[in-house]
N, C-alpha and C positions, 0 to 999 in steps of 0.2 A: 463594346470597348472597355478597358480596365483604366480606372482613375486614372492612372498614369502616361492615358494613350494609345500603350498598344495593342493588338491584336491579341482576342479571347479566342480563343476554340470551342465546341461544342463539346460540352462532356456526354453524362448521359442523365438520367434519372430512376430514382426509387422514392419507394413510399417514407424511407427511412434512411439518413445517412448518414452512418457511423464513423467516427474522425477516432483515426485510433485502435489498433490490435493486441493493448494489453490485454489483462484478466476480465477488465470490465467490455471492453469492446467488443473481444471474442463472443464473452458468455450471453452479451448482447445480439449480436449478431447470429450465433447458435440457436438463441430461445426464438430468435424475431422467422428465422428460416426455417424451423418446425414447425411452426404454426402458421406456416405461408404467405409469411408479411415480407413484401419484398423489399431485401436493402440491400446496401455495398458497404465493404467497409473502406474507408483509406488511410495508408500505413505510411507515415513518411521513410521509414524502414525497409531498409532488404529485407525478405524471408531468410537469407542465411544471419542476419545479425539479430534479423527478430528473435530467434529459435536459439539464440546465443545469451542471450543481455540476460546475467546476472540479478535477481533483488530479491525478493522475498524469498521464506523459505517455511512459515509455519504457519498453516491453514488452522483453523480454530474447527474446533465440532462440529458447527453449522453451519460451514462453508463447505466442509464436505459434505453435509446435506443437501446443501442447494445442489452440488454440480452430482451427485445420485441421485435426484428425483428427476434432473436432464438427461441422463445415461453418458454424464460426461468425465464420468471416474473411475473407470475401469484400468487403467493404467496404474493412476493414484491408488489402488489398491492391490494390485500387486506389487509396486514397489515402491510405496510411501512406508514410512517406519515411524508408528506412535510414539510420541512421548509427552512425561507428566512430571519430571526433575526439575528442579531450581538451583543450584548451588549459590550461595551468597557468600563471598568473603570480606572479611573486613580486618579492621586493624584491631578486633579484640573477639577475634574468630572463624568459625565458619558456619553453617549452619545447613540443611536442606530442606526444600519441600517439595513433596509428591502433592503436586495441586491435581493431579488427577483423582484422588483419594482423597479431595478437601471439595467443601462447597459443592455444585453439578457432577463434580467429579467423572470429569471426560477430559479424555488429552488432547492435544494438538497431532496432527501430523506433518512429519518434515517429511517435504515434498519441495524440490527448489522452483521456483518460478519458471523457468526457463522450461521447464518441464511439463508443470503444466499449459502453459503457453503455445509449447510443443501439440498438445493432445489436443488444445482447442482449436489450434488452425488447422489439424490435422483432420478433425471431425470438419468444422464447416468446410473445408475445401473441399473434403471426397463428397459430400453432400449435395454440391453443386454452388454453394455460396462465392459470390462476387467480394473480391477484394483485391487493390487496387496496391501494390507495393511501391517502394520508393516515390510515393506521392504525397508532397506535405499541405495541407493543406492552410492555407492562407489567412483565411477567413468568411464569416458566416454574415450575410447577407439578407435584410428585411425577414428576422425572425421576430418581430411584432406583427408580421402579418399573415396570409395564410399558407403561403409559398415562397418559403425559404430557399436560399442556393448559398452551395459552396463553391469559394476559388480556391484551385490547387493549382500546385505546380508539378509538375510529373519529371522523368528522370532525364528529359530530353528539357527540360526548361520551361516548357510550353506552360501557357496558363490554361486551362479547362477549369470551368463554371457548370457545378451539376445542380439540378433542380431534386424536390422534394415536396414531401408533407413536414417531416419531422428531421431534427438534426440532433444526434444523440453524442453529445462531445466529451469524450472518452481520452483525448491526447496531452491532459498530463495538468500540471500547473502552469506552465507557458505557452503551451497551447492556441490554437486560433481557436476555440471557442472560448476560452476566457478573455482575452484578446479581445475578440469580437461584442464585449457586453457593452452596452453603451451605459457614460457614466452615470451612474446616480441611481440606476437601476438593481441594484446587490449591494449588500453589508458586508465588509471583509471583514474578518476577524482571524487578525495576525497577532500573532506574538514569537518572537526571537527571545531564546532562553539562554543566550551568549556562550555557548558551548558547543565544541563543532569535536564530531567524529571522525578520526579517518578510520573506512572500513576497507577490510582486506579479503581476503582469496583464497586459502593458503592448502596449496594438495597435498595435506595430509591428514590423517586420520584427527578423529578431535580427540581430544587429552581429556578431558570430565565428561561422563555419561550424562550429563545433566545441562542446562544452560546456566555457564558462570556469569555471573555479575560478581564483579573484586572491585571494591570502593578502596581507595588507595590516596593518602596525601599528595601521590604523583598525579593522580587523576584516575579516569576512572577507566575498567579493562574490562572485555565481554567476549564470550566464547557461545558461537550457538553450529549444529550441526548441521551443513546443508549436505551430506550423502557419507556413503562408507569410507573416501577419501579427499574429502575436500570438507573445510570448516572456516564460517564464518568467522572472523574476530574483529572488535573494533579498541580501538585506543582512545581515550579523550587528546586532543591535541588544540594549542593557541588559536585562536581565530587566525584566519589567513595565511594558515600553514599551507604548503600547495604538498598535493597528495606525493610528488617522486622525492620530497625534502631529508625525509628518512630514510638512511641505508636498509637494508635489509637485517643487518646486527643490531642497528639502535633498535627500530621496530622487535625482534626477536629479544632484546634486554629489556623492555620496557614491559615486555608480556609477561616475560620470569618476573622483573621485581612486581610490578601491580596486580597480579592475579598469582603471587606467595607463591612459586614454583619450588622455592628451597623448604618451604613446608610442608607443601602437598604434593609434590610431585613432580617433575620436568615437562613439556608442553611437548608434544611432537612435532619436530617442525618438518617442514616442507617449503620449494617454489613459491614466492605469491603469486600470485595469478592475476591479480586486481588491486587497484588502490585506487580509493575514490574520499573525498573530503566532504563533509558535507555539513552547515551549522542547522543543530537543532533547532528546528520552531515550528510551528503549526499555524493552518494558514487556512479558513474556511470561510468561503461563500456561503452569503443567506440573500436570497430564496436560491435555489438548484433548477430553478425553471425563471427563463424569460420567454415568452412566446412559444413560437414551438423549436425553441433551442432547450435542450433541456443538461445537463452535467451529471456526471458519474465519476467515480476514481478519485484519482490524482488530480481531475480538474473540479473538482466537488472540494476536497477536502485533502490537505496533505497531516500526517499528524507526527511526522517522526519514523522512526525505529525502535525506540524507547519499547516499546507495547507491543509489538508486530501486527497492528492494527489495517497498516493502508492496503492491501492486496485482499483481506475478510472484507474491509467493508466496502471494495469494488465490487466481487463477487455479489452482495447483499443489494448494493445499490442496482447494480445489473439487473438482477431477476426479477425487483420491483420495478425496473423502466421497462424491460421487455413486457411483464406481463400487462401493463402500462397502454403501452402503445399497440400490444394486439388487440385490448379489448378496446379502446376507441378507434383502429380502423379499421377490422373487424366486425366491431358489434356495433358501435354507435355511441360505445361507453364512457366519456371523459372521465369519469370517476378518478380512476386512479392517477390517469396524471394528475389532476386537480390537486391530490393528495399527496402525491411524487415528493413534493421538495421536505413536506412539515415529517413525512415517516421517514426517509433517511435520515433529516437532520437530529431526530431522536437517538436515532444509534451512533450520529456522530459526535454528538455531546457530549454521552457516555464515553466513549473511547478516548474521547479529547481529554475528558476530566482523567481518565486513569493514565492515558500518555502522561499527561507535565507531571503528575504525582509520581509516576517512575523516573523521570527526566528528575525530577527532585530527590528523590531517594538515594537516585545513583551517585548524585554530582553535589557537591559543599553548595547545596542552598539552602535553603529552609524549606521544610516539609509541608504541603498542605496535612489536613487531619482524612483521614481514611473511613472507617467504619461511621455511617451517622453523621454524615456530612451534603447529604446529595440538598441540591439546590442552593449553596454557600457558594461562594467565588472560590476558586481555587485555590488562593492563596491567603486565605481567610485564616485568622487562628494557625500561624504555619509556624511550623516547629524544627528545630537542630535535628539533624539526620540519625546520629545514634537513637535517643530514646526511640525514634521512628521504626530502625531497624532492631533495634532490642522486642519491643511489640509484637512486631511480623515473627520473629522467632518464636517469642510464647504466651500470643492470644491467640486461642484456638478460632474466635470472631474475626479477629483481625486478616488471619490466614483463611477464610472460609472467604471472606469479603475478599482478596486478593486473588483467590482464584478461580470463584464466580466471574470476576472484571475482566483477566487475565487470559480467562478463554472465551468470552462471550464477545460476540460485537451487535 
């Protein structure tokens, strides 16, 4: 019976059970199915909305390494499109940097999420992997002990209760496995940078070959490329602006004056396709392991947009939980889960530290200090935005430091 009364159903069982079919769930699910660990994943998503939903759109160096050493980028290379462009505008110029030609000096690939997402479900499905659509699940159940179960709810209403070894919770920051932590058990570490984005959609080609960032007394403006006719852009807008507030004109006038269009150039416009609001802040669970519930993604760590960090470090977290959980049911090996939460939270540090230092950069705050800073609070010694951006334009260290940060996670 369910707390509430009434009648549970039998779900079923696996070794493994995946909440969750973004980047991280899939790539989990993928690595757990190669190596013949049996799991399910559950989507509280249609498959046609899954294979829809807009978000990320730039994989870092070695996140395309992870998903090549799977044999899970074969698409991603014939039609992801490298880039290594900055464009910075501001009110006493512009400037660029080829960070692929600075520091590691490797680019990014635009590749929109949705696409890869595409290629992962598409691999574990033909594969033979289980997974469970418009099924949300609820929550995670005696994960202090050795036999975990999840409650969902499936598309008929019904509650179904699956059992398990491991539960790998993958479905986001509100999520039923973060949900389900009891208290006292994890460290949050939140912070709200009182600056909220509305991001857009817009099918048409992008206007800069580069990713713009245009610092503007109106606030701040950003141009990034998610394919040959569709380009990301975001606006700074008031807290609690709701995303339909802006006409289509305002939106298109706010792009021309913030990102200097009577300067450099006119914007292409097009259709938006999306509007979505959303306040910067960053929001990370310590430890990433309760029992045998363990987090990844979006429910690990959320950090912004600022950096285009949270989609690299699902991918990252992923291939460390899969190879995780094969070798202790598997081999015998606890090892690496043991290790699971202390090596992601290392890379999520790092990315944390360089998100709010961007989130600072872009937006009238004060600057944390950049090159020669690591292990200092963020906000330590933090500085007016120009001299910041003056720096980045001509310290060859400073730029070397920035695009090490910039592509690594």
């Amino acid at each position: 019976m369910r707390e509430d009364g009434a009648a549970e159903a039998a779900g079923d069982r696996a070794d493994v059970i995946v909440l969750g079919a973004g980047p991280a769930g899939l790539v989990v699910g993928n690595l757990l199915r190669a190596a013949g660990v049996d799991c399910v994943i559950l989507e509280r998503a249609t498959r046609a909305a899954l294979r829809t939903r807009a978000r990320a759109g730039y994989l870092a160096p070695n996140t395309v390494r992870v998903l090549e050493r799977h044999g899970l980028a074969d698409r991603l290379h014939r039609y992801g499109q490298q880039h290594s462009l900055c464009e910075f505008r501001t009110p006493h110029g512009r400037f660029r940097l080829d960070y692929g030609s600075l520091g590691p000096g490797e680019p990014h690939t635009v590749y929109p999420q949705q696409e890869l997402v595409t290629d992962l479900l598409a691999q574990y499905v033909d594969t033979g992997g289980r997974i469970h659509f418009a099924t949300e699940a609820t929550a995670v159940r005696d994960a202090d002990g050795t036999r975990p179960s999840v409650l969902a709810r499936d598309a008929d209403g019904r509650t179904l209760r699956w059992h398990g070894r491991y539960v790998a919770g993958c479905d986001g920051r509100h999520g039923a496995a973060r949900r389900s932590l009891p208290p006292g058990t994890v460290r949050r570490h939140h912070r709200d940078h009182a600056v909220s984005w509305l991001a857009l959609l817009a099918r048409a080609p992008q206007s800069i070959d580069a990713v713009g960032y245009a610092v503007h007394p109106a606030g701040f403006a950003g141009q990034m490329a998610r394919g040959p006719e569709v380009t990301r852009y975001y606006l700074q807008c008031p807290r609690g602006t709701p995303a339909d507030a802006w006409p289509d004109d305002r939106i298109w006038a706010e792009l021309d004056l913030r990102m200097r269009a009577a300067d450099y150039g006119p914007l292409h416009r097009g259709p938006l396709l999306q509007r979505l609001v959303f306040p910067l802040e960053s929001d990370v669970l310590e430890p990433l392991r309760h029992g045998t519930l363990l987090l990844a993604g979006d429910a690990a760590s959320l950090l912004g947009p600022s950096a285009a960090k949270g989609a690299n470090l699902a991918v990252l977290e992923a291939e460390l939980l899969a190879r995780a959980l094969t070798d202790d049911l598997l081999h015998d090996d606890p090892r690496g889960l043991n290790a699971y939460s202390d090596r992601c939270l290392t890379h999520i540090w790092r990315a944390l530290r360089f998100s709010r230092w961007m989130v600072h950069l872009l937006h009238d705050l004060p600057v944390p200090p950049g090159p020669g800073a690591s292990g200092r609070p963020p906000d330590r010694d933090a500085l007016p935005r120009r001299p910041c951006l003056e720096t980045l334009r001509t310290s060859r260290a400073e730029q070397d430091w920035f695009a090490e940060n910039y592509t690594d996670v």
